[in-house]
N, C-alpha and C positions, 0 to 999 in steps of 0.2 A: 426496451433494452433486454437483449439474451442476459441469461442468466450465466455465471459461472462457477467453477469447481470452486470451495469457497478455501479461503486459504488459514491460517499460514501455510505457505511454502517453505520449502527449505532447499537449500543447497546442495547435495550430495557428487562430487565432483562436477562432472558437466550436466549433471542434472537436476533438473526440478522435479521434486517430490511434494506431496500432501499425505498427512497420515490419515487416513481412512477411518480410522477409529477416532477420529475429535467428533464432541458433538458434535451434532444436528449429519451427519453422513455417514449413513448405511456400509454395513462390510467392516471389513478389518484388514490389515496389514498397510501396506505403502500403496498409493497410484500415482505412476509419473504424469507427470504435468506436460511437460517437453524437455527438451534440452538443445545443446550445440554438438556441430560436425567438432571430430578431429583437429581439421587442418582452421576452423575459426580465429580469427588474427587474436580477437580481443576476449575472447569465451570466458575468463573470469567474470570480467564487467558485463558479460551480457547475460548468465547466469542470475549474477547479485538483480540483475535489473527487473530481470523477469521475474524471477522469486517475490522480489516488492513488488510485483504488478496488485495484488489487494489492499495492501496498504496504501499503496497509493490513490489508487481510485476510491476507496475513504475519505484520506486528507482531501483529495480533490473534491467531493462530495459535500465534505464538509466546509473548507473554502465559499462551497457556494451557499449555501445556509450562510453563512456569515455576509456573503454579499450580497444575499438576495434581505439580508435583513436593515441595510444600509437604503440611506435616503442619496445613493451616489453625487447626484447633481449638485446635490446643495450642503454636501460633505457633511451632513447629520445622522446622528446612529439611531437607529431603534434601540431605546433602551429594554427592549426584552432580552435581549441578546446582554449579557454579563459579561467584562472584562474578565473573570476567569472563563467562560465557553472560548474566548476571543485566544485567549493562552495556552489553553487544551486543543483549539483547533490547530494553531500555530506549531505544538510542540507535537500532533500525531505528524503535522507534513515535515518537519526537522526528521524525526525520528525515520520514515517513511523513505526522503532524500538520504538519510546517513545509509541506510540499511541498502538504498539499489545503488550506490557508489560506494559504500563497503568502508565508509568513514567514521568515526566514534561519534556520539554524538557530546559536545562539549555539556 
């Protein structure tokens, strides 16, 4: 898997930005990420979406840790895996979803 610019993103009108000065990334000031055209129908929601693109691929990440820890077939859990990990994964992908549809999280 390619590596990527590591995030958080942020929003800055139609753009995605990364602050250059967070740990572990060299340099200073702003690097844009990407962003949307002008005439873009939906360019809010496509902003919010792509800004989460790290957080998501996290909760995604994590999700699978959580199913690769399951006995799927025979609906049994590995109990290495803690009903609070099971809470924490759930609540980064809430949070992850609220943030690229631009929702609160309840």
């Amino acid at each position: 898997m390619a590596d990527h610019t590591p995030g958080p993103w942020t929003v800055n009108g139609r753009v995605i930005e990364q602050d250059v000065s967070a740990p572990g990334v060299a340099g200073y000031g702003v690097y844009c990420i990407g962003g949307v055209d002008d005439d873009a129908p939906h360019w809010e929601a496509d902003v919010r979406l792509m800004a989460a693109a790290p957080e998501l691929l996290a909760a995604c990440q994590a999700f699978v840790l959580l199913i690769d820890s399951c006995e799927g077939i025979r609906g049994r859990f590995d109990l290495s895996l803690s009903r609070r990990d099971a809470r924490l994964f759930t609540a980064q992908a809430l949070a992850a979803i609220a943030q690229a549809t631009g929702e609160a999280t309840s």
